[in-house]
C-alpha positions in Angstrom: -7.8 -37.4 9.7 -8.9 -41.1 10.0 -12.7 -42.2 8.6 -13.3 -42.3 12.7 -12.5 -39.1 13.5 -14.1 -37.9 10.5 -17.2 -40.0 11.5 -17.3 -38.1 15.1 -16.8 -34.6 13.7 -19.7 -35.1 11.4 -21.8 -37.0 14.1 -20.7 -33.8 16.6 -22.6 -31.9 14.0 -25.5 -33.3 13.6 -25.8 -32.9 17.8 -24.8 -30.0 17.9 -26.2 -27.8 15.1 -29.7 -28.3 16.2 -28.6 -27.1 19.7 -27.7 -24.0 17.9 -30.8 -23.8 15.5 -32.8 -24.0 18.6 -30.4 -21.3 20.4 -30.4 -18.8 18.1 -34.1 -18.5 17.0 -34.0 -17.0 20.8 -30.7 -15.3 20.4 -29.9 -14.0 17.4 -30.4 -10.6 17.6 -28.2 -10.6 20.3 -24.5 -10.6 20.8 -23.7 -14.0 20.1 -20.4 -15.6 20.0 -20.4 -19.3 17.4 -16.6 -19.2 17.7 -14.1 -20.2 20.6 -11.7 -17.4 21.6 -13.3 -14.9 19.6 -16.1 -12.5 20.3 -18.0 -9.8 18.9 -15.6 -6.4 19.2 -12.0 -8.4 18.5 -9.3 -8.2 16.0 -10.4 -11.1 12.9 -6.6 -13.2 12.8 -5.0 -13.3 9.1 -6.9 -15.5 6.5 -4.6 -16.0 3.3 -5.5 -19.5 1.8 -5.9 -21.1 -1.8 -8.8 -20.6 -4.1 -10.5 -23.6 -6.2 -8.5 -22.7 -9.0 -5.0 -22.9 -6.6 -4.7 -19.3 -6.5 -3.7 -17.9 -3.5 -5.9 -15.3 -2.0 -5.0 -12.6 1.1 -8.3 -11.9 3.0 -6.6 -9.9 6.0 -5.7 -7.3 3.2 -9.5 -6.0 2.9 -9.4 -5.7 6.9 -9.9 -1.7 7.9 -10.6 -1.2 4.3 -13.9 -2.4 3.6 -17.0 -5.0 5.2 -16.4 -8.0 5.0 -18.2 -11.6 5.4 -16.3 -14.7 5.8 -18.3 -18.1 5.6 -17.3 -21.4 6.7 -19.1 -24.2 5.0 -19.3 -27.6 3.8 -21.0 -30.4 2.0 -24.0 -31.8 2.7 -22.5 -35.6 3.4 -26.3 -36.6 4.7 -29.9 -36.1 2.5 -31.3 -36.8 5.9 -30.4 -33.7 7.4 -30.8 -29.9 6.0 -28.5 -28.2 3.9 -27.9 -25.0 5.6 -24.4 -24.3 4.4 -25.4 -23.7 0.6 -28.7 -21.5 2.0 -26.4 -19.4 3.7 -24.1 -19.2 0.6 -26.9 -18.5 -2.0 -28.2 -16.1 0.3 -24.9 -14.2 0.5 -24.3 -14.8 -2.6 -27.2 -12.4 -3.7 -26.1 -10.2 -1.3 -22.5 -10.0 -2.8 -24.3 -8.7 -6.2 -26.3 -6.4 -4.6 -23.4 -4.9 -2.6 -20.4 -5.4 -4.0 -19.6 -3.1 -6.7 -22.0 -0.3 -5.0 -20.5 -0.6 -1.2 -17.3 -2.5 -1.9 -18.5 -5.5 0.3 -16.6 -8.8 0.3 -17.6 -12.1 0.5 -15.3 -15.2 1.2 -16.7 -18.7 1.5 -14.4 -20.8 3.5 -14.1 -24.7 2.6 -14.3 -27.1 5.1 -13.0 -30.7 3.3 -14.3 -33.7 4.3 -10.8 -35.3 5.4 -8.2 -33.5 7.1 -5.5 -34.5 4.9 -4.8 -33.6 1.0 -8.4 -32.6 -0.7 -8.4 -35.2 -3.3 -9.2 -33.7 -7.3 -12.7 -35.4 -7.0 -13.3 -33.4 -3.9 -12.0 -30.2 -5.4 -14.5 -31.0 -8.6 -17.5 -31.3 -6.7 -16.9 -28.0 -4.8 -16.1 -26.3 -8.4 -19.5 -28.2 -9.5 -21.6 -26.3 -6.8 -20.4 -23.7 -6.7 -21.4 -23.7 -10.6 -24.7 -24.9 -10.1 -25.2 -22.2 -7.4 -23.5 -19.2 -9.3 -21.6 -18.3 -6.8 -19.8 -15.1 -7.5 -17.4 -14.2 -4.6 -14.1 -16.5 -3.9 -13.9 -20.0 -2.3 -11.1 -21.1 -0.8 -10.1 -24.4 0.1 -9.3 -25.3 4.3 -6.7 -27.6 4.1 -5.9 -29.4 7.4 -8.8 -27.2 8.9 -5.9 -24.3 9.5 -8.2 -21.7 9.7 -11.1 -23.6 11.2 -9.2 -24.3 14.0 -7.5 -20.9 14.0 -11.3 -18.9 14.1 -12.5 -22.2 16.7 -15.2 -22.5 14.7 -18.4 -24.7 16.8 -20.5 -25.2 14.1 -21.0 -25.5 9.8 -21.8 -22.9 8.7 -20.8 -20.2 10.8 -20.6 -16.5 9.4 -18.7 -13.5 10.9 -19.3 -10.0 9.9 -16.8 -7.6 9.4 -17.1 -4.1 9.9 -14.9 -1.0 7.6 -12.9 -0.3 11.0 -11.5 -4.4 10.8 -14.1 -5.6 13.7 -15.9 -8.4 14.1 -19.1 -7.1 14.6 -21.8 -9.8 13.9 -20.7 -14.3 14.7 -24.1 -16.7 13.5 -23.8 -20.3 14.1 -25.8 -22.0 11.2 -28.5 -20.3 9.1 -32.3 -20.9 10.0 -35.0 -20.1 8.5 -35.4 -17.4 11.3 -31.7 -16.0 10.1 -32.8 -14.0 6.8 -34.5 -11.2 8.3 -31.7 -10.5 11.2 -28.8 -11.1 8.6 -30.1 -9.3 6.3 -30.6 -6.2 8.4 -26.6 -6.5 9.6 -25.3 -6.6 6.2 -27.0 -3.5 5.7 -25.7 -2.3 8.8 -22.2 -3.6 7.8 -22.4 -1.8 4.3 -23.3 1.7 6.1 -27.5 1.4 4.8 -29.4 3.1 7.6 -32.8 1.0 9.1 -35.0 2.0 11.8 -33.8 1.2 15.1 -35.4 -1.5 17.2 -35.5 -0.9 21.0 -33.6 -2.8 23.2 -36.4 -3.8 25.0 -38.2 -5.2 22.0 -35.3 -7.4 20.9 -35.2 -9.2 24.5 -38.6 -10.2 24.4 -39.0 -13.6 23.8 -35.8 -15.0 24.7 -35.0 -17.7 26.9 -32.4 -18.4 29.4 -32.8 -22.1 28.4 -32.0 -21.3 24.8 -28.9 -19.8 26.5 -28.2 -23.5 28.4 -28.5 -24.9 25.4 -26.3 -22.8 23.8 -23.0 -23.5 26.5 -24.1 -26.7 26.5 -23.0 -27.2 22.7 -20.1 -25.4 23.1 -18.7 -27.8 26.3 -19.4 -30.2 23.9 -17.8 -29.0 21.2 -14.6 -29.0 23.4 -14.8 -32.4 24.5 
């Protein structure tokens, strides 16, 4: 990928993750849908991609077997604009050791490189570097070519999709606001079989907006364009 079409993916992102942010403080504990052609209920498609250390790592193999989050992330190219992909990998991160060894819960944070071409060593020790700094216990693995980016149709960095034991999608965020902690939170625990009072449907439409909801498409027309 060329510095242009790097520049309009990044600018893209900067339109349209506040779309989102602004979408999903409305929507979030609804059935959302961050990714194009999938949806809450489907079939995840095979994930097997190479870890920081140029292992190769099999996610589909923990489909049907146990919950599972995938994360797709990136840098933060910008100090002008929030960070939200390592918030939503520290926070999962915590929820990794909380869960993993007592619930078999996995965690896999999915690259996004910068370029689209061969991740340059520099590239790969800055990723290593953070994910150092942030003590980031479950695997990273590296998106060459934006493979399985394009193969999920991912909008919008980060995006996280929840897997349930049966090897369903069961929960698609866009980005991680503020608002976020308390609804993810709750679905991990769902995902990992914890039980939590129910809300009433009625209680978690209040407050949503159909303009949230136009702003929502919105991004996604223009993700496609």
């Amino acid at each position: 990928m060329n510095k242009d079409k790097t520049f309009q993916r990044r600018t893209l992102n900067l339109i349209i993750i506040p779309l989102f942010i602004i979408a999903s403080l409305f929507l979030m504990p609804a059935n959302s849908c961050a990714l194009i052609g999938l949806a809450e209920g489907d079939l995840p498609k095979d994930i097997e991609l190479r870890d920081v250390d140029g292992g190769t790592v099999n996610v589909a193999k923990h489909f049907g077997k146990s919950p599972v989050i995938i994360v797709f992330w990136e840098q933060n190219l910008s100090n002008s604009f929030l960070n939200y992909s390592l918030d939503v990998m520290r926070f999962l991160n915590e929820n990794y050791e909380k869960y993993h060894e007592s619930t078999g819960l996995e965690i896999f944070g999915i690259y996004t490189p910068v370029e689209e071409d061969a991740i340059p060593a520099s590239e790969f020790a800055t990723v290593r570097n953070l994910i150092k700094i942030n003590k980031i216990k479950f695997p990273v693995l590296m998106d060459k070519g934006f493979e399985i980016f394009r193969e999920y149709g991912v909008v919008a960095l980060p995006s996280t999709i929840m897997i349930n034991k049966n090897g369903k999608i069961e929960f698609i965020y866009p980005s991680f606001p503020l608002a976020a902690k308390k609804v993810f939170a709750e679905n991990i625990e769902t995902l990992v079989g914890i039980a939590r009072p129910v809300i009433e449907a009625a209680e978690e439409k209040k407050g949503r907006d159909t303009k949230a909801r136009r702003l929502y498409h919105y991004a996604l027309q223009m993700y496609k364009k």
